[in-house]
C-alpha atoms as a printed R data frame, in Angstrom:
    type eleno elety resid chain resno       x       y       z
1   ATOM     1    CA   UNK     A     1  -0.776   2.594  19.015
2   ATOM     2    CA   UNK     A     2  -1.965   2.285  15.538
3   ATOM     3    CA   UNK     A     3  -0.593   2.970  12.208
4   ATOM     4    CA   UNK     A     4  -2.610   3.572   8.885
5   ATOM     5    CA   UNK     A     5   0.227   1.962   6.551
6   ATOM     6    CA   UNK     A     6  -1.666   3.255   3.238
7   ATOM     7    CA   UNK     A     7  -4.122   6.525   2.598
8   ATOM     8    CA   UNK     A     8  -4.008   9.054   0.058
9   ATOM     9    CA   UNK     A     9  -4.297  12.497  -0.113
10  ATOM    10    CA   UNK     A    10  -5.252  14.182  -3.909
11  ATOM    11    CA   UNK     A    11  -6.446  17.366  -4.927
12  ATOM    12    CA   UNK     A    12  -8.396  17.343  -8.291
13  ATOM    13    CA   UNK     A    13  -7.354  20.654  -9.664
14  ATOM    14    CA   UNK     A    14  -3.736  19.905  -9.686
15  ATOM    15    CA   UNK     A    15  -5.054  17.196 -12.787
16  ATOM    16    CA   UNK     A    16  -2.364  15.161 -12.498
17  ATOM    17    CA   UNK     A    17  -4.615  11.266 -11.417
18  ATOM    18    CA   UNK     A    18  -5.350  10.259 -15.149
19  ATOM    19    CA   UNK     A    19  -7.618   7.841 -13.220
20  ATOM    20    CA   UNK     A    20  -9.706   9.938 -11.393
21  ATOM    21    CA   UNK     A    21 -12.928  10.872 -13.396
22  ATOM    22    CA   UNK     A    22 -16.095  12.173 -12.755
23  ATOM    23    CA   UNK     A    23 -17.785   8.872 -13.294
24  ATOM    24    CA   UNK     A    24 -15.961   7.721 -10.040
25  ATOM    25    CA   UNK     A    25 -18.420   9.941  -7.724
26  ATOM    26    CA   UNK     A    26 -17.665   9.256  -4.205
27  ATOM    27    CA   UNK     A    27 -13.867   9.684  -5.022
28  ATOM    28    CA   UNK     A    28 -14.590  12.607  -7.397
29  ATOM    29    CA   UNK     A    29 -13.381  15.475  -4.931
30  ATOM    30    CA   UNK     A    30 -10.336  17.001  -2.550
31  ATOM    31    CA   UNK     A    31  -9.491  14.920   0.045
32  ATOM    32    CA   UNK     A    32  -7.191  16.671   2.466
33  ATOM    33    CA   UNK     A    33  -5.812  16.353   6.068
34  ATOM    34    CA   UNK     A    34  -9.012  17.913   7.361
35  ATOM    35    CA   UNK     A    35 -11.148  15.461   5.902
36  ATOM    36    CA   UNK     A    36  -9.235  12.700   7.480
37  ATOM    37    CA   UNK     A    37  -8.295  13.762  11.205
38  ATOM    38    CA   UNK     A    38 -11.153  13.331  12.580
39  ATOM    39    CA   UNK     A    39 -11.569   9.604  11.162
40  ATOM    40    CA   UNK     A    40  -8.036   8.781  12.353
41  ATOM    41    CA   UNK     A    41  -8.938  10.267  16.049
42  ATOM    42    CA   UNK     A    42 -12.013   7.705  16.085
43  ATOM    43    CA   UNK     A    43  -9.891   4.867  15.123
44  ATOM    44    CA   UNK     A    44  -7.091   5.825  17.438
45  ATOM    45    CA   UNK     A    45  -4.912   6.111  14.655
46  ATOM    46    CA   UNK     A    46  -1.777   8.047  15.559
47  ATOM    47    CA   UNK     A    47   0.243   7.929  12.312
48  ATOM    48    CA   UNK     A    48  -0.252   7.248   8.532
49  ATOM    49    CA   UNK     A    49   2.023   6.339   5.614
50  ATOM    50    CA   UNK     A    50   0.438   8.492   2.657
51  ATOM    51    CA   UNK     A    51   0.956   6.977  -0.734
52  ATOM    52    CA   UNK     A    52   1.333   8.549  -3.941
53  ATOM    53    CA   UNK     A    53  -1.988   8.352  -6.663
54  ATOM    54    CA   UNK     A    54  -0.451   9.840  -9.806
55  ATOM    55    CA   UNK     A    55   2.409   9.534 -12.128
56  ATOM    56    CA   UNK     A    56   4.208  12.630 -11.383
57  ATOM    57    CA   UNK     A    57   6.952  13.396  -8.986
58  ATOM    58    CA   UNK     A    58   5.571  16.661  -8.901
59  ATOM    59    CA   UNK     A    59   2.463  14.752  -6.785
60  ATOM    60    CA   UNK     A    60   5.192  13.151  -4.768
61  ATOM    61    CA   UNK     A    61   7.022  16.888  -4.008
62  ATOM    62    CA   UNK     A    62   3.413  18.001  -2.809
63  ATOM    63    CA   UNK     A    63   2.750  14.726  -0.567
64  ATOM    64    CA   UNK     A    64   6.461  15.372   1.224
65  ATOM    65    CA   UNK     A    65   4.976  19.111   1.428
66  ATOM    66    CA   UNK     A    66   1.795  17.691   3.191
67  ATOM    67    CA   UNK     A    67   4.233  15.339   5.465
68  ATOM    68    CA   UNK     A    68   6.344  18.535   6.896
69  ATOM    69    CA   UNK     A    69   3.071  20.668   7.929
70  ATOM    70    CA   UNK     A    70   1.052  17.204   9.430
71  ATOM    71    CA   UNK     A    71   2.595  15.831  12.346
72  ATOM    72    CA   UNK     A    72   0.275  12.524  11.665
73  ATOM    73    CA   UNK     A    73   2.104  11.564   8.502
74  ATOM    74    CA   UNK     A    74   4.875   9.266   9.223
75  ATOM    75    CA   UNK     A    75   6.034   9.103   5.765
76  ATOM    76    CA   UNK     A    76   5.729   9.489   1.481
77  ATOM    77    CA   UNK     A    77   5.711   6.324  -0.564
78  ATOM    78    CA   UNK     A    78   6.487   8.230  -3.762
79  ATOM    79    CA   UNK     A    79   6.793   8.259  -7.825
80  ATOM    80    CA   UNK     A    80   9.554   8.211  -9.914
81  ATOM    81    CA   UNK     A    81  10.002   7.507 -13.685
82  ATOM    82    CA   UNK     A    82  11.931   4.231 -13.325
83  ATOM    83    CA   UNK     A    83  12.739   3.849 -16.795
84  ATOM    84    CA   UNK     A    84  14.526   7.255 -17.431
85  ATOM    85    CA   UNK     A    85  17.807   8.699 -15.920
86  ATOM    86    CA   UNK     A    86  15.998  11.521 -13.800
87  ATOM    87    CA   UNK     A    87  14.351   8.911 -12.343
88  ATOM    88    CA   UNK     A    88  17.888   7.918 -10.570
89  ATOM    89    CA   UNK     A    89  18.223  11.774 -10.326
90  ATOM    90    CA   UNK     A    90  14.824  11.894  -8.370
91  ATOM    91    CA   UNK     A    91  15.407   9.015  -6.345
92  ATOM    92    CA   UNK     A    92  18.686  10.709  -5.043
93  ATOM    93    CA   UNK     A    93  17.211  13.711  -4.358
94  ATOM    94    CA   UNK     A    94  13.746  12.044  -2.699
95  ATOM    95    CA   UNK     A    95  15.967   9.908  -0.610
96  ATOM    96    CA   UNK     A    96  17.169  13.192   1.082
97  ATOM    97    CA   UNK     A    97  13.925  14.110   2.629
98  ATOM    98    CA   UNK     A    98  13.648  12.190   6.063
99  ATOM    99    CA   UNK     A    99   9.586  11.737   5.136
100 ATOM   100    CA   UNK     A   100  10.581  10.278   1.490
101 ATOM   101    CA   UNK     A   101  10.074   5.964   2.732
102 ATOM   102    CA   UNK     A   102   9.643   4.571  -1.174
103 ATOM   103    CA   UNK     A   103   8.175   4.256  -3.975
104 ATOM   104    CA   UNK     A   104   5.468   2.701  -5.875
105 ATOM   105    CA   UNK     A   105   4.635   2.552  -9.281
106 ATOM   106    CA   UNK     A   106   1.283   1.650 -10.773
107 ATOM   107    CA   UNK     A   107   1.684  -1.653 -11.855
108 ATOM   108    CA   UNK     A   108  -1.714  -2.449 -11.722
109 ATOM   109    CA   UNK     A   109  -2.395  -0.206 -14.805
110 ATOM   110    CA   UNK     A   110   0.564  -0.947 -17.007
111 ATOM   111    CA   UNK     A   111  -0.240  -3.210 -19.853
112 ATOM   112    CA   UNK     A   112   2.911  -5.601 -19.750
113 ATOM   113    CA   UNK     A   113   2.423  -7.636 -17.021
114 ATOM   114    CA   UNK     A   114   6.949  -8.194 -17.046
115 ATOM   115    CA   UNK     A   115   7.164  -4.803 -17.033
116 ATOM   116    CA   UNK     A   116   8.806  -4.707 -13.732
117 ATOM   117    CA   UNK     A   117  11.886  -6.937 -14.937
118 ATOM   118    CA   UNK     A   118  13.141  -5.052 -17.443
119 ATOM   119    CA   UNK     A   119  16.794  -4.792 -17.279
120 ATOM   120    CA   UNK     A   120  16.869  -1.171 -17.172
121 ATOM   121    CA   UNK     A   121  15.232  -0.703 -13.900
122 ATOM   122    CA   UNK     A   122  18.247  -2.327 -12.471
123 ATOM   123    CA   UNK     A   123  19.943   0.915 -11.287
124 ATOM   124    CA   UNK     A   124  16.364   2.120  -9.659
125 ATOM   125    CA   UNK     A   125  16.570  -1.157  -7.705
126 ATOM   126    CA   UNK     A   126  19.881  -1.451  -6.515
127 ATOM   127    CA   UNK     A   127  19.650   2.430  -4.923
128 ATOM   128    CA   UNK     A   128  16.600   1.272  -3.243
129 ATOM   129    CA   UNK     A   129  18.136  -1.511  -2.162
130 ATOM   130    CA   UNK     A   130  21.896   0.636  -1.146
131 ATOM   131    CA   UNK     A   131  19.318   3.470   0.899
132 ATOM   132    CA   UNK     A   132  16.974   0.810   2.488
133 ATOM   133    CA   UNK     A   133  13.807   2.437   0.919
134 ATOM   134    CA   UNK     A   134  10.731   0.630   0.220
135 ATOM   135    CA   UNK     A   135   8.684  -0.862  -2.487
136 ATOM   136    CA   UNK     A   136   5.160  -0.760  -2.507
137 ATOM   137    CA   UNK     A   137   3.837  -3.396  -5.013
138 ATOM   138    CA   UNK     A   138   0.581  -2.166  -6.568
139 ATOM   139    CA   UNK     A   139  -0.553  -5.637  -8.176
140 ATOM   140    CA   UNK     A   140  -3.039  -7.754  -9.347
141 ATOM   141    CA   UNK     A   141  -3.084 -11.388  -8.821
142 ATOM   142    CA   UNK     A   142  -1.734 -11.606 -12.386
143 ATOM   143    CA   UNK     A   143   1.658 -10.417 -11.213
144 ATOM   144    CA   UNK     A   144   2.401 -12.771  -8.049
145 ATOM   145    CA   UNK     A   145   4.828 -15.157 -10.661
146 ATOM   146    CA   UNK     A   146   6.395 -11.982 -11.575
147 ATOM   147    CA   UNK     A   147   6.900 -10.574  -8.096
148 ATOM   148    CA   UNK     A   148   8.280 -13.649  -7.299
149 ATOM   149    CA   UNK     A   149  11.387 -12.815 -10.089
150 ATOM   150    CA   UNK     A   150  11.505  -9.851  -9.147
151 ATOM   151    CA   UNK     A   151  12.216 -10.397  -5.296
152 ATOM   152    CA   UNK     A   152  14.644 -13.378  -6.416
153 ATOM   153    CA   UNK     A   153  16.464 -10.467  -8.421
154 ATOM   154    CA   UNK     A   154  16.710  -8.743  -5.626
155 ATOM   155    CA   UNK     A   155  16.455 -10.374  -2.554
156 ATOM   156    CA   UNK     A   156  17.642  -7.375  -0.592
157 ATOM   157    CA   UNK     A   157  14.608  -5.456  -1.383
158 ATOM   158    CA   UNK     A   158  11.726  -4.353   0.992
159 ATOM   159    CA   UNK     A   159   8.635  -5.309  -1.306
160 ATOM   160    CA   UNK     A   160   5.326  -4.890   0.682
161 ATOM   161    CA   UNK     A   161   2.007  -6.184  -1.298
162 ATOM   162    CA   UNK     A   162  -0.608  -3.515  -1.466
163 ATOM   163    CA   UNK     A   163  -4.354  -4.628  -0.458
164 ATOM   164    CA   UNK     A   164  -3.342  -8.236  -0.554
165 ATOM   165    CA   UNK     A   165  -2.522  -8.112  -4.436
166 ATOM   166    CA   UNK     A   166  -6.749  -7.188  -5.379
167 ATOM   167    CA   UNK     A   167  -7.977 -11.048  -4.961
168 ATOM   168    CA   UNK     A   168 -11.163 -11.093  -7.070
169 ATOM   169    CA   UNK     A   169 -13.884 -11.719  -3.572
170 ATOM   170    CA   UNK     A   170 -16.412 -10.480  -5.437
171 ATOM   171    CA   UNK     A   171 -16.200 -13.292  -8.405
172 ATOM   172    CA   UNK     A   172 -14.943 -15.730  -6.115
173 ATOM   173    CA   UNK     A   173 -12.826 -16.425  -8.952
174 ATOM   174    CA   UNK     A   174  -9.560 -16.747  -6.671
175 ATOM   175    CA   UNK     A   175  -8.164 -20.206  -6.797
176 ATOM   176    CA   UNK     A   176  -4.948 -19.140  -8.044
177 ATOM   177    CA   UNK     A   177  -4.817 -16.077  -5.530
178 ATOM   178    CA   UNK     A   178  -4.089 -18.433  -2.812
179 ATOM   179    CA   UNK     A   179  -1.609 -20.350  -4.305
180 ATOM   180    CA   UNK     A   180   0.615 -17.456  -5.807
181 ATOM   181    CA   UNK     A   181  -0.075 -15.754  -2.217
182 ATOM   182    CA   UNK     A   182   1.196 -19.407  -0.502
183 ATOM   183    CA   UNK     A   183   4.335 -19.246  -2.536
184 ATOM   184    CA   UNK     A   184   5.144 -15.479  -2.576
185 ATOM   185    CA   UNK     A   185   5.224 -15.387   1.432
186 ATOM   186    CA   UNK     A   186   7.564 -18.265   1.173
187 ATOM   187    CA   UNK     A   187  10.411 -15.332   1.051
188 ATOM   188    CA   UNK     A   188  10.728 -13.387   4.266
189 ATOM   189    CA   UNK     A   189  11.973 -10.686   3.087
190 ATOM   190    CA   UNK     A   190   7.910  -9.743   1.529
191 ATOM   191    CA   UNK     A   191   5.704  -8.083   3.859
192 ATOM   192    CA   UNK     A   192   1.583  -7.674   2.931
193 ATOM   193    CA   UNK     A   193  -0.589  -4.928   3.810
194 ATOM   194    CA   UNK     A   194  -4.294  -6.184   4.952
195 ATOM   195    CA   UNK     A   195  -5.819  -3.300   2.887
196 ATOM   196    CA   UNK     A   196  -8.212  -2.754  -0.018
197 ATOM   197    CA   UNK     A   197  -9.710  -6.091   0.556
198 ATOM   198    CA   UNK     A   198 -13.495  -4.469   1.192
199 ATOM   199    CA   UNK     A   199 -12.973  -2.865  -2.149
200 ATOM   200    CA   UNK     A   200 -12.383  -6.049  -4.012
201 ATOM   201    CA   UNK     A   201 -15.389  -7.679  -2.142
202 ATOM   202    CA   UNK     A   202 -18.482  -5.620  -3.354
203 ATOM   203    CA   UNK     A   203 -20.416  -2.707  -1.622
204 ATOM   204    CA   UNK     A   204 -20.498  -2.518   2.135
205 ATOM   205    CA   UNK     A   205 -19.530  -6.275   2.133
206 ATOM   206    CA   UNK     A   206 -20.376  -8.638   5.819
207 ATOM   207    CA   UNK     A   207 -16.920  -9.709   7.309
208 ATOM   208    CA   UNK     A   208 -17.942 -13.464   6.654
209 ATOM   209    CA   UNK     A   209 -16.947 -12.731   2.824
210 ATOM   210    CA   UNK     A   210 -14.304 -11.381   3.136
211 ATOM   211    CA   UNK     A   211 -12.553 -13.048   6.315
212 ATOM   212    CA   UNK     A   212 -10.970 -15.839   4.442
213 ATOM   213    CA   UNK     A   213  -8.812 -13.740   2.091
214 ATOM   214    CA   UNK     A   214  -7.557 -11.898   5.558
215 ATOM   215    CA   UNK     A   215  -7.383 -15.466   7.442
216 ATOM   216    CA   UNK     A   216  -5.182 -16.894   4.201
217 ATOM   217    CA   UNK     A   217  -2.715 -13.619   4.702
218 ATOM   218    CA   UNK     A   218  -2.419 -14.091   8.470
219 ATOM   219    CA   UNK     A   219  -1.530 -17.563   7.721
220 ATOM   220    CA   UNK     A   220   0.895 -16.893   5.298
221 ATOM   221    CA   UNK     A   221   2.859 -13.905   6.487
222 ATOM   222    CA   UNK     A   222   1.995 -14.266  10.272
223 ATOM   223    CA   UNK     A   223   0.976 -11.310  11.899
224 ATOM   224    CA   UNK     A   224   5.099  -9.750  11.890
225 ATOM   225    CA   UNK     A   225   4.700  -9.424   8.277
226 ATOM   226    CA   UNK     A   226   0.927  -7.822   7.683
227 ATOM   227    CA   UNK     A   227   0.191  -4.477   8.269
228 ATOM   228    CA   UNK     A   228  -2.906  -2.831   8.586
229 ATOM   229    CA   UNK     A   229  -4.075   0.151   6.455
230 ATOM   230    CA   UNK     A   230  -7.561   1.972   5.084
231 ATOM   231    CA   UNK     A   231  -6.953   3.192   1.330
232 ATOM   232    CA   UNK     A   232  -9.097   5.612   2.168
233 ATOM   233    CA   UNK     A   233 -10.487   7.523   0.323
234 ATOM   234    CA   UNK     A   234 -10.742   4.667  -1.848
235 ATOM   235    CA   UNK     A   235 -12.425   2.361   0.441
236 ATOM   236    CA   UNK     A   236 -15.475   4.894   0.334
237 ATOM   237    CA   UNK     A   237 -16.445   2.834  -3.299
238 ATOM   238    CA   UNK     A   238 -17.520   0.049  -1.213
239 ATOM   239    CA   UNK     A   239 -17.063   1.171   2.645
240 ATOM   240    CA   UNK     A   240 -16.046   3.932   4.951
241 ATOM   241    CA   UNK     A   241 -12.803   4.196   7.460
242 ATOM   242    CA   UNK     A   242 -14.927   3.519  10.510
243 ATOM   243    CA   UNK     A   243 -16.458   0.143   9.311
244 ATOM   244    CA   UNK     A   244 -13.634  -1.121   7.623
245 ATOM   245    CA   UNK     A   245 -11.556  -0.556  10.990
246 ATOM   246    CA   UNK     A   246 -13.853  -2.220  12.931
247 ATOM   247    CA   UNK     A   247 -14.026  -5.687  10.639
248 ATOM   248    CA   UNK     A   248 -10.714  -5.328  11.118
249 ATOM   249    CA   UNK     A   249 -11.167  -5.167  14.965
250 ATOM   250    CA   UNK     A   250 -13.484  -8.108  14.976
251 ATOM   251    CA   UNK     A   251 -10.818 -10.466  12.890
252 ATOM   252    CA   UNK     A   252  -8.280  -9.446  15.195
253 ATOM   253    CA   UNK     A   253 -10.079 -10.109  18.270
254 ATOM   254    CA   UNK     A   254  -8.757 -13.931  18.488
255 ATOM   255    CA   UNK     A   255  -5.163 -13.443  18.132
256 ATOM   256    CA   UNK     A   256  -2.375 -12.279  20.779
257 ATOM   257    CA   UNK     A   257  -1.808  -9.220  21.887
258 ATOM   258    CA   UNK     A   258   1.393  -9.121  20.216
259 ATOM   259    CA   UNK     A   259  -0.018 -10.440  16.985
260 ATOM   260    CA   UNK     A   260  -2.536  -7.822  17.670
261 ATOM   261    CA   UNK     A   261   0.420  -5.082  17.645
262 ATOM   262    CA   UNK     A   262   1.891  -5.905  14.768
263 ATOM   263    CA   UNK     A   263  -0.758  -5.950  12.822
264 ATOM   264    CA   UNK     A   264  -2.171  -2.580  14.047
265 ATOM   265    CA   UNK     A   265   1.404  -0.785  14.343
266 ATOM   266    CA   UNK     A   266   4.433  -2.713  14.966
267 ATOM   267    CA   UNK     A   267   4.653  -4.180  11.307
268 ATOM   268    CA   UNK     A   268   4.569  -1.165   9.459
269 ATOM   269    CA   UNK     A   269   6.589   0.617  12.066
270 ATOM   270    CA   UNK     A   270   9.586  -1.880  11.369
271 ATOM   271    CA   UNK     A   271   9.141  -1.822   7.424
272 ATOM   272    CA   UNK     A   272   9.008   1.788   7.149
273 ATOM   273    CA   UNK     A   273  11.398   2.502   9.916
274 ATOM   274    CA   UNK     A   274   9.215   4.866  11.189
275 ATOM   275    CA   UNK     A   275  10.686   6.477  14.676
């Protein structure tokens, strides 16, 4: 069994991705169930976690849509406005939907790198927290210390670290990455998803370049705490589903059968309590 823990689905005329422009080309179009089943039935992928890619809960209301018709969609990591009181509103409702697993905001693009702490995301937290949803932590390597405060906040919380928190492979400016990475898995309750990486690592990068950033986040976590996923379509800026899943293969190759598991299904399974 395997489980894509992270792909998106958009639709460009709903215009709600402030991020996606024409200058991004290869990303620049729908990308729908369609497009995708026939990559997961290659890759003997039987489920996916689809993951929200706009600010708008009206994105998140069409993503749950998508989940009821697709029986290959095991779940919505969603979008709320954690800083207003419909956000709570949201939340509540959201958490009524058996597809609705989390949410995730874009940290990566918000300017204050503390944002996250701010007092009055408390009640946001402690609902997540009180309903066992998830938090997918869309970071850069900038916001490990803060992470870090955060899941000391709130040591309840299930924090997962999207594509490894972006290490810079293509700079090789990443010295840091492995330290704050080190310390963060230090708490068990963080989990890591071994996506994205290809993107960070140039355009249709060898394994050998970017095998050490997935060998440092098998060490840390162990393989009961990484989960595999594609970000496609976003991997198509450097890759494509079928080579990134079969670096993926080749890394794995070494380890146990059980380590093997987890990594392919088991992990996300258990974090997003998917049946």
């Amino acid at each position: 069994m395997r489980i894509d823990s992270h792909q998106h689905f958009w639709q460009v005329s709903r215009g709600d991705y402030d991020w996606l422009t024409p200058e991004l080309e290869s990303l620049y179009r729908d990308f729908q169930p369609i497009d995708i089943k026939p990559l997961l039935s290659d890759a003997k992928v039987s489920k996916t976690i689809l993951v929200q890619a706009a600010e708008t809960t009206a994105e998140t209301e069409y993503l749950l849509e998508l989940a009821s018709e697709h029986d290959f969609i095991a779940g919505v990591v969603g979008w709320i406005n954690m800083e207003s009181e419909q956000g709570l509103l949201d939340l509540q409702r959201f958490s009524q939907n058996p597809f609705f697993k989390g949410i995730r905001p874009m940290l990566q693009d918000i300017d204050d790198v503390n944002w996250i702490l701010k007092p009055e995301l408390a009640p946001i937290f402690d609902m997540l927290i009180a309903k066992e949803l998830t938090f997918d932590a869309l970071i850069l390597p900038k916001h490990l210390d803060v992470l870090s405060i955060l899941i000391k906040r709130y040591p309840n919380l299930k924090v997962v670290i999207d594509h490894g928190a972006k290490p810079s492979i293509e700079s090789g400016l990443t010295t840091q990455w492995y330290e704050k990475i080190s310390s963060i898995a230090r708490n068990p309750s963080v989990y890591c998803k071994l996506s994205g990486l290809v993107t960070e690592a140039g355009i249709n990068p060898e394994l050998d370049k970017i095998s050490p950033y997935m060998q440092h986040l098998l060490l840390c976590f162990g393989a009961e705490r990484l989960m595999w996923g594609s970000d496609w379509p976003v991997v198509y800026l450097s890759s494509n589903y079928s080579s990134w899943t079969k670096q993926v293969e080749t890394f794995v190759k070494s380890l146990t059968t059980q380590q093997q598991e987890n990594i392919w299904a088991a992990t996300a399974q258990k974090f997003y309590a998917i049946q």
